[in-house]
PyMOL Python script that loads the backbone (N, CA, C, O; Angstrom):
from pymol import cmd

cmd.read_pdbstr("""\
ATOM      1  N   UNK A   1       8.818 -28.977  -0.499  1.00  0.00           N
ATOM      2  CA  UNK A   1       8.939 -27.829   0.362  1.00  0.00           C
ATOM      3  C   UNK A   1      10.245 -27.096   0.055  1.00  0.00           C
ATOM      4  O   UNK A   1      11.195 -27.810  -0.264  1.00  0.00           O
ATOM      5  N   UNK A   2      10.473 -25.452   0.117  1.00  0.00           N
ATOM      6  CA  UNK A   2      11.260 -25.147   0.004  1.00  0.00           C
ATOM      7  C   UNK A   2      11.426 -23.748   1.220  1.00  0.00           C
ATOM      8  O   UNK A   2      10.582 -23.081   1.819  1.00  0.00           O
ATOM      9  N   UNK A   3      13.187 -23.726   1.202  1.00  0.00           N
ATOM     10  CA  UNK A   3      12.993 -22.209   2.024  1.00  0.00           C
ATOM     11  C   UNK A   3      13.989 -21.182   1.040  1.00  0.00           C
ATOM     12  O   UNK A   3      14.971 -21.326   0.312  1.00  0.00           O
ATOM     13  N   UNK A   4      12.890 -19.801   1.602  1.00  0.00           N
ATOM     14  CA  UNK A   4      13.073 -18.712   0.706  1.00  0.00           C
ATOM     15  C   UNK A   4      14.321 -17.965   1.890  1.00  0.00           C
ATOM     16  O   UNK A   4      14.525 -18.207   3.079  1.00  0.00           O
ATOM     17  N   UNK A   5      14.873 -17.155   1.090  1.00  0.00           N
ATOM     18  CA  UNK A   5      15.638 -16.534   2.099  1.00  0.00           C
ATOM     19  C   UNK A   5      15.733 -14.555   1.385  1.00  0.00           C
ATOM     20  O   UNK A   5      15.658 -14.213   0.204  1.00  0.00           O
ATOM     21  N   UNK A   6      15.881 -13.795   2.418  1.00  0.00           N
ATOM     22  CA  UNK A   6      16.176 -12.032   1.660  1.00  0.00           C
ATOM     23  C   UNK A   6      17.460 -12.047   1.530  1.00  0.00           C
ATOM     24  O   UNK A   6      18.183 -12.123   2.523  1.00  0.00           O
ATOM     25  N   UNK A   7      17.799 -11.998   0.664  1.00  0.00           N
ATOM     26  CA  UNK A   7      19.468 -11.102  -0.162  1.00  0.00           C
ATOM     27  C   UNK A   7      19.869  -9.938   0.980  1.00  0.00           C
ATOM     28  O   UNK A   7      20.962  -9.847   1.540  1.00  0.00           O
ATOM     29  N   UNK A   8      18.901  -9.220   1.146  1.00  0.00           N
ATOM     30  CA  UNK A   8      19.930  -8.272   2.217  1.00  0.00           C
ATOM     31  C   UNK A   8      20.346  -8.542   3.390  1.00  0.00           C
ATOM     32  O   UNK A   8      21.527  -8.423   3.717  1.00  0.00           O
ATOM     33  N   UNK A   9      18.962  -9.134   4.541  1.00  0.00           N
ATOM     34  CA  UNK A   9      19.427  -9.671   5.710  1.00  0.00           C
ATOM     35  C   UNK A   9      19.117 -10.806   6.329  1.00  0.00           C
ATOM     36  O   UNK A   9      19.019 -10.908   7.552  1.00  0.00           O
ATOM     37  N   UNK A  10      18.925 -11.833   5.414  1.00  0.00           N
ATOM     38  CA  UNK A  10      19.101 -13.197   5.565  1.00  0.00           C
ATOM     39  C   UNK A  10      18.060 -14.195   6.577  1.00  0.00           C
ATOM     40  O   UNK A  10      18.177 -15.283   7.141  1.00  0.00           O
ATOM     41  N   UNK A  11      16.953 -13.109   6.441  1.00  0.00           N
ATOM     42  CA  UNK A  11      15.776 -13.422   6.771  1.00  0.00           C
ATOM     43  C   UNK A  11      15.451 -15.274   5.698  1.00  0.00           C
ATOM     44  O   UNK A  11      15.789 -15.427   4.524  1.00  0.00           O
ATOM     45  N   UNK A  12      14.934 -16.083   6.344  1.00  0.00           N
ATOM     46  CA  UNK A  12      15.095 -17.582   5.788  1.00  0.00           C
ATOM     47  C   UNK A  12      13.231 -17.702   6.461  1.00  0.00           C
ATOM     48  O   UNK A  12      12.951 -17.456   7.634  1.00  0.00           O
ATOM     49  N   UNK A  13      12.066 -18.174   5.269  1.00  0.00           N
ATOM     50  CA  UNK A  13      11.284 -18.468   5.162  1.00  0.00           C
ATOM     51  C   UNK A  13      10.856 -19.812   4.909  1.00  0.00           C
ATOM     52  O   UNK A  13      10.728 -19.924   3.690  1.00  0.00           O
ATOM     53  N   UNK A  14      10.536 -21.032   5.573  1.00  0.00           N
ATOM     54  CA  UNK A  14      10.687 -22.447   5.214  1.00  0.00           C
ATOM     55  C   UNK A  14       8.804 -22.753   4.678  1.00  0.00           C
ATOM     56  O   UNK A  14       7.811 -22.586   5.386  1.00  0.00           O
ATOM     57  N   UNK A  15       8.838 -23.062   3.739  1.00  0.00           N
ATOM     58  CA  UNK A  15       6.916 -23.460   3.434  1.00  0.00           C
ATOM     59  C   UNK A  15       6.880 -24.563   4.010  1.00  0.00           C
ATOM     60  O   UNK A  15       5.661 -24.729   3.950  1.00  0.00           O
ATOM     61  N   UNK A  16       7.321 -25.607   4.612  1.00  0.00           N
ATOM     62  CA  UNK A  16       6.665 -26.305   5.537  1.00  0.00           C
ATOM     63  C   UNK A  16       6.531 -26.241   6.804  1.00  0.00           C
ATOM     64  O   UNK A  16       5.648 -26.840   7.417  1.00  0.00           O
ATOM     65  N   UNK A  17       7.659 -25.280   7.480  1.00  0.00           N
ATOM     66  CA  UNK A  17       7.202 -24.724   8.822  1.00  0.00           C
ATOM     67  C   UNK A  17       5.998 -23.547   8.619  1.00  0.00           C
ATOM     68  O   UNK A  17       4.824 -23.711   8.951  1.00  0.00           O
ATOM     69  N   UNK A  18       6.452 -22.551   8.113  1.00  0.00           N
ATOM     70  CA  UNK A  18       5.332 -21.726   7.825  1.00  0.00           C
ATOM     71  C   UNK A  18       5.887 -20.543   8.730  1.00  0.00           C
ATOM     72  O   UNK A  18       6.848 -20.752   9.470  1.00  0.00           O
ATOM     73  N   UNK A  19       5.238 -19.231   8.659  1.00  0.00           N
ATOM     74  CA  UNK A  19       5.618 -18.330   9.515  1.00  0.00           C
ATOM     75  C   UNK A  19       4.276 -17.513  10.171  1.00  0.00           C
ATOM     76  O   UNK A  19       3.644 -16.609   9.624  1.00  0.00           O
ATOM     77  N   UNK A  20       4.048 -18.080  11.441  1.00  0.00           N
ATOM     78  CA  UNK A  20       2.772 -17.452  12.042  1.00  0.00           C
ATOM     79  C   UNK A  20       2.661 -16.223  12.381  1.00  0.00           C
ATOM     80  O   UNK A  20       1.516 -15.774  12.446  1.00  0.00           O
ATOM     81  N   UNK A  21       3.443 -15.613  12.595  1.00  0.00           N
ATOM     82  CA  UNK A  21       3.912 -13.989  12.600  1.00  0.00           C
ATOM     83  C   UNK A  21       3.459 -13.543  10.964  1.00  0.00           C
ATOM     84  O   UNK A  21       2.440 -12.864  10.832  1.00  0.00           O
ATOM     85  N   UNK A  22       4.006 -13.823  10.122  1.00  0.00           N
ATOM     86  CA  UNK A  22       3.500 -13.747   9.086  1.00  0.00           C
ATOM     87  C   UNK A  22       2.329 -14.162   8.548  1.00  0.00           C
ATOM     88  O   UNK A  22       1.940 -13.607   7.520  1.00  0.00           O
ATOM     89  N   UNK A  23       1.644 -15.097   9.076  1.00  0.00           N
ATOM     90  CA  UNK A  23       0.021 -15.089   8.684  1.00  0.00           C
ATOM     91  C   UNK A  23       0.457 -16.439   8.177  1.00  0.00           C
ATOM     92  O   UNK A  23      -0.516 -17.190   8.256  1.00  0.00           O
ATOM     93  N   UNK A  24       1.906 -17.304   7.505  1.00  0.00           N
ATOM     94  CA  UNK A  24       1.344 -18.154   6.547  1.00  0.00           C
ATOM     95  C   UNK A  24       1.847 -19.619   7.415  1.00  0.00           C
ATOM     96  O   UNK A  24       2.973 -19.869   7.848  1.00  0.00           O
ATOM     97  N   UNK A  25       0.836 -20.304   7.478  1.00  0.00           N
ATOM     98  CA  UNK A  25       0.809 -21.667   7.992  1.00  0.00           C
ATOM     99  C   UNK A  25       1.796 -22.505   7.339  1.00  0.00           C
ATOM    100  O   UNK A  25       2.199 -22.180   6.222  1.00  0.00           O
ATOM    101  N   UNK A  26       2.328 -23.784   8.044  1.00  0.00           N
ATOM    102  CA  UNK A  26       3.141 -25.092   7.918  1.00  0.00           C
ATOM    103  C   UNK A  26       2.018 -25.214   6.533  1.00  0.00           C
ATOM    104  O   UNK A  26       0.828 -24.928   6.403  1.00  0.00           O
ATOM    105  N   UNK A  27       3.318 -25.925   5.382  1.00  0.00           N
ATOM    106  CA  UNK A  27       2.927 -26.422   4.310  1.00  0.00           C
ATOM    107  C   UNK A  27       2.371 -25.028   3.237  1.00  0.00           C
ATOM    108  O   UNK A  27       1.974 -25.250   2.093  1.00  0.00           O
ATOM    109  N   UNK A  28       2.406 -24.135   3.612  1.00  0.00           N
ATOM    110  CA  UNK A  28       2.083 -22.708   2.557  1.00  0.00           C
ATOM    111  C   UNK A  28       2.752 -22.811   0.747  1.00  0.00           C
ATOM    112  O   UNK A  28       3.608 -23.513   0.207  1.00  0.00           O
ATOM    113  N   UNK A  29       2.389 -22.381   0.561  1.00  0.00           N
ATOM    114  CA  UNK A  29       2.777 -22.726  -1.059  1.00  0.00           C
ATOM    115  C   UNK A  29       3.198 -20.760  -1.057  1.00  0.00           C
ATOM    116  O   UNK A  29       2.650 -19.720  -0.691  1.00  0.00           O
ATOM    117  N   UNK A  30       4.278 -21.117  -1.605  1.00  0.00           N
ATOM    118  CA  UNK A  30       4.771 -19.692  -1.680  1.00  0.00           C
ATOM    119  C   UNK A  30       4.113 -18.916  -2.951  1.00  0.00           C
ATOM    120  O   UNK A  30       3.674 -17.783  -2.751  1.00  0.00           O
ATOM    121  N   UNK A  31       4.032 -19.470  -4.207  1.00  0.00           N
ATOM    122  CA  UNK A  31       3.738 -18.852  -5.494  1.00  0.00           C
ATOM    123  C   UNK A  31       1.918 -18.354  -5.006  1.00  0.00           C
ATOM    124  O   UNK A  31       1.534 -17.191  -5.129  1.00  0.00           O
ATOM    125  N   UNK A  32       1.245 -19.192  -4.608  1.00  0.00           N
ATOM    126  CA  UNK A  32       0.174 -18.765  -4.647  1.00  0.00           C
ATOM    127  C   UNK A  32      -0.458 -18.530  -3.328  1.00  0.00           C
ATOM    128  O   UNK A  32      -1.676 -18.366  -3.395  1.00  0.00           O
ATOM    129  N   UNK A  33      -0.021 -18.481  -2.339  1.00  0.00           N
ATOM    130  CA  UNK A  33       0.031 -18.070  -0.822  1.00  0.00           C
ATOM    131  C   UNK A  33       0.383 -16.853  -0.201  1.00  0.00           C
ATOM    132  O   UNK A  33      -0.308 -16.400   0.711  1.00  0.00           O
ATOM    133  N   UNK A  34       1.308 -16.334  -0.575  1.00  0.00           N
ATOM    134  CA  UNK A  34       2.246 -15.596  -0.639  1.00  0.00           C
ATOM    135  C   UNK A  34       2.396 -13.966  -1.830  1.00  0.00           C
ATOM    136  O   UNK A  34       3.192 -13.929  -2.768  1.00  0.00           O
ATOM    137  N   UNK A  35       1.553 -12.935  -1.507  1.00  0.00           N
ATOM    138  CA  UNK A  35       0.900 -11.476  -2.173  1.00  0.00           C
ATOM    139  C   UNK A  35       2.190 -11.407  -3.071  1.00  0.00           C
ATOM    140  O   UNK A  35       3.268 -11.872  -2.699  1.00  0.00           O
ATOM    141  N   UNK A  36       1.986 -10.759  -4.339  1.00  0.00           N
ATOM    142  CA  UNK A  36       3.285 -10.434  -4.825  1.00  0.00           C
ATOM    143  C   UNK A  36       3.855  -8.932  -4.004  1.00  0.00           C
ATOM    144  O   UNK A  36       5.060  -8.683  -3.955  1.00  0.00           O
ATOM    145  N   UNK A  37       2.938  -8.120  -3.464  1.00  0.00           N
ATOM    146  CA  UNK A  37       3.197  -7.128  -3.046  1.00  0.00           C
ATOM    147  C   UNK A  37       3.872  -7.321  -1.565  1.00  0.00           C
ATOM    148  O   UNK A  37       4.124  -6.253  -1.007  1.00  0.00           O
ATOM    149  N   UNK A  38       4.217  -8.550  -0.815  1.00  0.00           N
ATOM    150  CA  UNK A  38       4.290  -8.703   0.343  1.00  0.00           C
ATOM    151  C   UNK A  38       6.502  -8.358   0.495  1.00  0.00           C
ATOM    152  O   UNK A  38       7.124  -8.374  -0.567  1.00  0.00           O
ATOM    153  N   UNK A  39       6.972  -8.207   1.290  1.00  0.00           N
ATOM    154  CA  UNK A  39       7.983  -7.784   1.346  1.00  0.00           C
ATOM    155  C   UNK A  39       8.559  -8.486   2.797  1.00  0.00           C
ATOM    156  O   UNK A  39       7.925  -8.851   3.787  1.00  0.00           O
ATOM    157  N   UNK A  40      10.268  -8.527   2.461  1.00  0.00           N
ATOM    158  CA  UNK A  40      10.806  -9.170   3.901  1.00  0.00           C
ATOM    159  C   UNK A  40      10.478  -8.163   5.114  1.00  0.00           C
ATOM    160  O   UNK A  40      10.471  -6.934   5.190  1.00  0.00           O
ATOM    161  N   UNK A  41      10.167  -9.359   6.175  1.00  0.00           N
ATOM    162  CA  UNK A  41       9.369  -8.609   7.702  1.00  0.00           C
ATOM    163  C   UNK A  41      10.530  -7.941   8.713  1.00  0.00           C
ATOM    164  O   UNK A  41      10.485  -7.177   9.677  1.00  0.00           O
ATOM    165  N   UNK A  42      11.607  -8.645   7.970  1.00  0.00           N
ATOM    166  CA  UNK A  42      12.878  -8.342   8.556  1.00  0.00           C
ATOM    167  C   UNK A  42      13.457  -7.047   8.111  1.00  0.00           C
ATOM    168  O   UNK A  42      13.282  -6.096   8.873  1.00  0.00           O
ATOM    169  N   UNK A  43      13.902  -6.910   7.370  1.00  0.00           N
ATOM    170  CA  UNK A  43      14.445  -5.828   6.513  1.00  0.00           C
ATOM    171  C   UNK A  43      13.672  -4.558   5.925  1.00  0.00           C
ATOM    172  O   UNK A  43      14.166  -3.432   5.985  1.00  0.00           O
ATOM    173  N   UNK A  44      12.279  -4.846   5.286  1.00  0.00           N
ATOM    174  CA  UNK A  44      11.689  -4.474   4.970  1.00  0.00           C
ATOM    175  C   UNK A  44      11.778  -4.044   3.247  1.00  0.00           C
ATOM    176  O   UNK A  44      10.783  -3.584   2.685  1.00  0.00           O
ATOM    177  N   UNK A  45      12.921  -4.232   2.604  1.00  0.00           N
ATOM    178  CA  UNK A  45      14.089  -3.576   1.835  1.00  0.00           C
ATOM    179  C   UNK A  45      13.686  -4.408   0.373  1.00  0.00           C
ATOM    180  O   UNK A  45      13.391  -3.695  -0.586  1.00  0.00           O
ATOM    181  N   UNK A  46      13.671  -5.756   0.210  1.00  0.00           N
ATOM    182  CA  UNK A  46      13.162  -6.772  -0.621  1.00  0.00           C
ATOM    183  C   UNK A  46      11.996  -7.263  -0.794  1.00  0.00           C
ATOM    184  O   UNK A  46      11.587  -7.708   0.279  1.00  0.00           O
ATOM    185  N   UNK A  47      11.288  -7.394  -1.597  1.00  0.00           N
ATOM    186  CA  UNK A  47      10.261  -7.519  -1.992  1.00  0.00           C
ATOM    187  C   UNK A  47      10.285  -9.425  -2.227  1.00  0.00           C
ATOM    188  O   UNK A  47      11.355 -10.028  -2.148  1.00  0.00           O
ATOM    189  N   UNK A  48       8.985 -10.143  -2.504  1.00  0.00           N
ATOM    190  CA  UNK A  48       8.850 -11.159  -2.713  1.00  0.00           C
ATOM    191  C   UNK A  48       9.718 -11.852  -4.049  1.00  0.00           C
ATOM    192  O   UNK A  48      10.076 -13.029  -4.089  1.00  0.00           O
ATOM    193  N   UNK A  49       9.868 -11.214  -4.717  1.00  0.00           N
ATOM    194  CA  UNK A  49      10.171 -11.320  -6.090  1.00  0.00           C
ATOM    195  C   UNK A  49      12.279 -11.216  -5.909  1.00  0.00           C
ATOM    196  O   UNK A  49      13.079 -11.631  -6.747  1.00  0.00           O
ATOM    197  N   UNK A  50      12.532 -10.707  -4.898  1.00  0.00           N
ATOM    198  CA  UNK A  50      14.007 -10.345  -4.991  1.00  0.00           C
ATOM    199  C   UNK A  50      14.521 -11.875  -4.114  1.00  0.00           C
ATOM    200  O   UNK A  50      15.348 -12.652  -4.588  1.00  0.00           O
ATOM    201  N   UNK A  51      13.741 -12.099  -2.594  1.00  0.00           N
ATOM    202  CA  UNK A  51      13.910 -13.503  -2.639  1.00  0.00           C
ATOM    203  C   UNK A  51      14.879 -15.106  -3.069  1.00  0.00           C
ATOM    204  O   UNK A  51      14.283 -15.350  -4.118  1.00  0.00           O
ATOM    205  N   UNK A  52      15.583 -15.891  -2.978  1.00  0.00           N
ATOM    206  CA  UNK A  52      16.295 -16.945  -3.418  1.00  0.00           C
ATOM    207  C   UNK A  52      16.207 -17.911  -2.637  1.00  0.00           C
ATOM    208  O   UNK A  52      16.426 -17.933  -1.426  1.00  0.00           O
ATOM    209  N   UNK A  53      15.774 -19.003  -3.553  1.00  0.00           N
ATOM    210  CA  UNK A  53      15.481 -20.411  -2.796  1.00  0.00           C
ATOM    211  C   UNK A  53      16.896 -21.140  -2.610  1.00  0.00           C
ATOM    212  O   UNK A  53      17.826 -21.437  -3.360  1.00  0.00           O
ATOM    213  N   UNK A  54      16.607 -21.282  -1.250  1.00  0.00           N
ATOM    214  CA  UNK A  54      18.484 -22.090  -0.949  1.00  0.00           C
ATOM    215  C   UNK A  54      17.629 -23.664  -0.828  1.00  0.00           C
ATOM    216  O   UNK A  54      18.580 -24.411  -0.593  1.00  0.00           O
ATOM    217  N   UNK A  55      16.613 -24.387  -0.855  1.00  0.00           N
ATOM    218  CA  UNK A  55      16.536 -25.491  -0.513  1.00  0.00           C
ATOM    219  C   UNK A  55      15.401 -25.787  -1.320  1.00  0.00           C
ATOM    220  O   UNK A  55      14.910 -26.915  -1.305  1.00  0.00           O
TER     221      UNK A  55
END
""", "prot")
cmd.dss("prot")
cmd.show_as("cartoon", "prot")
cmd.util.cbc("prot")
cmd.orient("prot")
């Protein structure tokens, strides 16, 4: 499991909690779960791809 976090405002995404607001369930697999077109819910500003795994 890992968590993703946005570079601009520090929005933190964990794949084993999951984010139900976001549609994606505990245990989500980010690479293939996760639209390449989808963008932080927070910011809006970063895209999936801009993203950095702190864990």
């Amino acid at each position: 499991m890992a968590v993703y976090q946005c570079p601009g405002c520090d929005y933190r995404i964990d794949t084993e909690v999951g984010d139900s607001a976001e549609g994606f369930g505990p245990g989500f697999d980010w690479d293939s779960d996760v639209p390449e077109d989808w963008f932080c819910p927070d910011c809006g500003v970063r895209d999936k791809v801009d993203f950095d795994t702190i864990s």
